[in-house]
N, C-alpha and C positions, 0 to 999 in steps of 0.2 A: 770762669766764675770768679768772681768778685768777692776775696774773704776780708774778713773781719778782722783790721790791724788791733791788738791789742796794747795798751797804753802803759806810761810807767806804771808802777805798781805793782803787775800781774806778775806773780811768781816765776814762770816761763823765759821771762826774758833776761833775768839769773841764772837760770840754766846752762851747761855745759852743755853742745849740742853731741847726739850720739854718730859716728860714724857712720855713713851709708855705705851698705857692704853689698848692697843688690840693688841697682838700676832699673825699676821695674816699671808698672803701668803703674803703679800707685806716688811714684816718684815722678815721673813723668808728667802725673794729671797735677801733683802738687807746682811743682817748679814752670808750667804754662800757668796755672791759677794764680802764683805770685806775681809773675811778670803782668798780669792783667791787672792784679792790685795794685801793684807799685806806680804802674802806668796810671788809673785810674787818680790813685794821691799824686801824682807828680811827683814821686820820688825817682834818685837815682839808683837805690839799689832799696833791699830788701832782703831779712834773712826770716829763715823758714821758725822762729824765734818770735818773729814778730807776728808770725800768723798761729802762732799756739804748739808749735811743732817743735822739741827738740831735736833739731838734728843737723847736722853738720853740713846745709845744702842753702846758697845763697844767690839774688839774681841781683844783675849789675844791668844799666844801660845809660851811658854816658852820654850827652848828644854834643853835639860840637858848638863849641863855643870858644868865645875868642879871649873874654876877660880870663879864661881859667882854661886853659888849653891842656889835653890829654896825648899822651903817645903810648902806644903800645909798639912793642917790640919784639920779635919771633927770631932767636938764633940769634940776635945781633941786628935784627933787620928792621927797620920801620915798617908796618903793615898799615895795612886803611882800618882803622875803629871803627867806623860803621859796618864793615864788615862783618864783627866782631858780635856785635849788639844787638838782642839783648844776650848778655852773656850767663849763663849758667854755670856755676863754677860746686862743684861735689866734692867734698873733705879738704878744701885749699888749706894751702900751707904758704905763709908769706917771711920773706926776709925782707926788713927795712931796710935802704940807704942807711947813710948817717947822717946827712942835713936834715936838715929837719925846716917847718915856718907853719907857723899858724895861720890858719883860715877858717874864713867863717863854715861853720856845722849846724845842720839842724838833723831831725831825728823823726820819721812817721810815727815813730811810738812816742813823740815826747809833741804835741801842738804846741805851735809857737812858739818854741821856746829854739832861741839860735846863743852861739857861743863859738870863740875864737880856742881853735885846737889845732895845738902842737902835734903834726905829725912829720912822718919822712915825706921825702919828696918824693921818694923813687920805692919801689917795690919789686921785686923776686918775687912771682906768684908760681906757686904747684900747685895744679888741682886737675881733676877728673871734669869733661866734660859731660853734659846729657845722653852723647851718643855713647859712651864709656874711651872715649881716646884721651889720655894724659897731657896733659899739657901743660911748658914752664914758659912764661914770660916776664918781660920786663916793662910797669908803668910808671907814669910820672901823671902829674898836674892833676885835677880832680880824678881822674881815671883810680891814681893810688890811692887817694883821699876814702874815696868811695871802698877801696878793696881793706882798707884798714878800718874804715868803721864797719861795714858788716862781717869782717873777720873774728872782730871783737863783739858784735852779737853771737857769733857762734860758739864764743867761749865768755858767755856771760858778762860781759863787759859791757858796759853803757858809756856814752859819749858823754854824760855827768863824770865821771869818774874819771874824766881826761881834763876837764875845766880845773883853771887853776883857783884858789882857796876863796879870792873877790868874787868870780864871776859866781862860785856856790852858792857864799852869803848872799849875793844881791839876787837870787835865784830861790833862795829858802822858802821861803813860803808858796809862792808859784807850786815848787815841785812835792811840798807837803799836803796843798790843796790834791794836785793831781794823783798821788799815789793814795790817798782816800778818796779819789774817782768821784770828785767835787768837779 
């Protein structure tokens, strides 16, 4: 089912999300329902924040592409990313690289609006899969891109709050229209 991305503004997406402590059929039916959202917006990920949900549970699916290439990594190992995809990731826990470069970001909960964001290039991911098995990897290239902004959805963080001071000003009114849901 096809839910209802909510937009800046909506209190929710300020939200610290709550930790899932039980992997259940109500978690389940949530985390296929996102992945059919996300899918449906053409987005690359999705966190359960944007669909009204505080809670600590996000989907990712990165497709292969060439201008912005992804790797995922198991043990040290190169894996197939499609494999992988869509990925359901429960209470993740990320370490950044330290390089870092900015690329362009856009946001389902924010229309239209794109902006150049500083992040790492590489990422340490812990999280809980859907099936309940744990799992740590290593990405890079949109893959990380993607696992650090809706990380940052699940502890209230908006992709505005990573633009630097120009990009806000010239952005001001845009995102004062849309948080009075104009």
């Amino acid at each position: 089912m096809i839910l209802e991305i909510v937009k800046y503004g909506t209190p929710v997406l300020r939200a610290k999300g709550k930790t899932v402590t039980e992997i259940n059929d109500t978690i389940r039916t949530l985390a296929e329902n996102m992945i059919e959202t996300m899918r449906a917006a053409n987005g690359v990920g999705l966190a359960a924040q944007q669909v009204g949900e505080a809670l600590q549970l996000a989907v990712i699916e990165v497709p292969e592409m060439d201008e912005r290439p992804s790797t995922m990594s198991l043990n040290g190992k190169l894996c197939d990313l499609n494999k992988w995809m869509p990925m359901v990731l429960i209470n993740p826990q990320l370490e950044p690289g330290k390089e870092r470069e900015a690329g362009i970001e856009g946001c389902l909960s924010f229309p239209d609006i794109t902006a150049d964001i500083s992040r790492a290039t590489s990422v340490i991911a812990k999280a809980q899969l859907l099936d309940g098995t744990r799992i740590e990897f290593e990405a890079t290239g949109l893959f990380a891109r993607a696992l650090q902004h809706e990380a940052d959805h699940l502890n209230g963080i908006l992709f505005i709050d990573r633009m630097n001071s120009a990009t806000k000003v010239s952005l001001a009114g845009k995102l004062k229209r849309m948080q009075k849901g104009r």
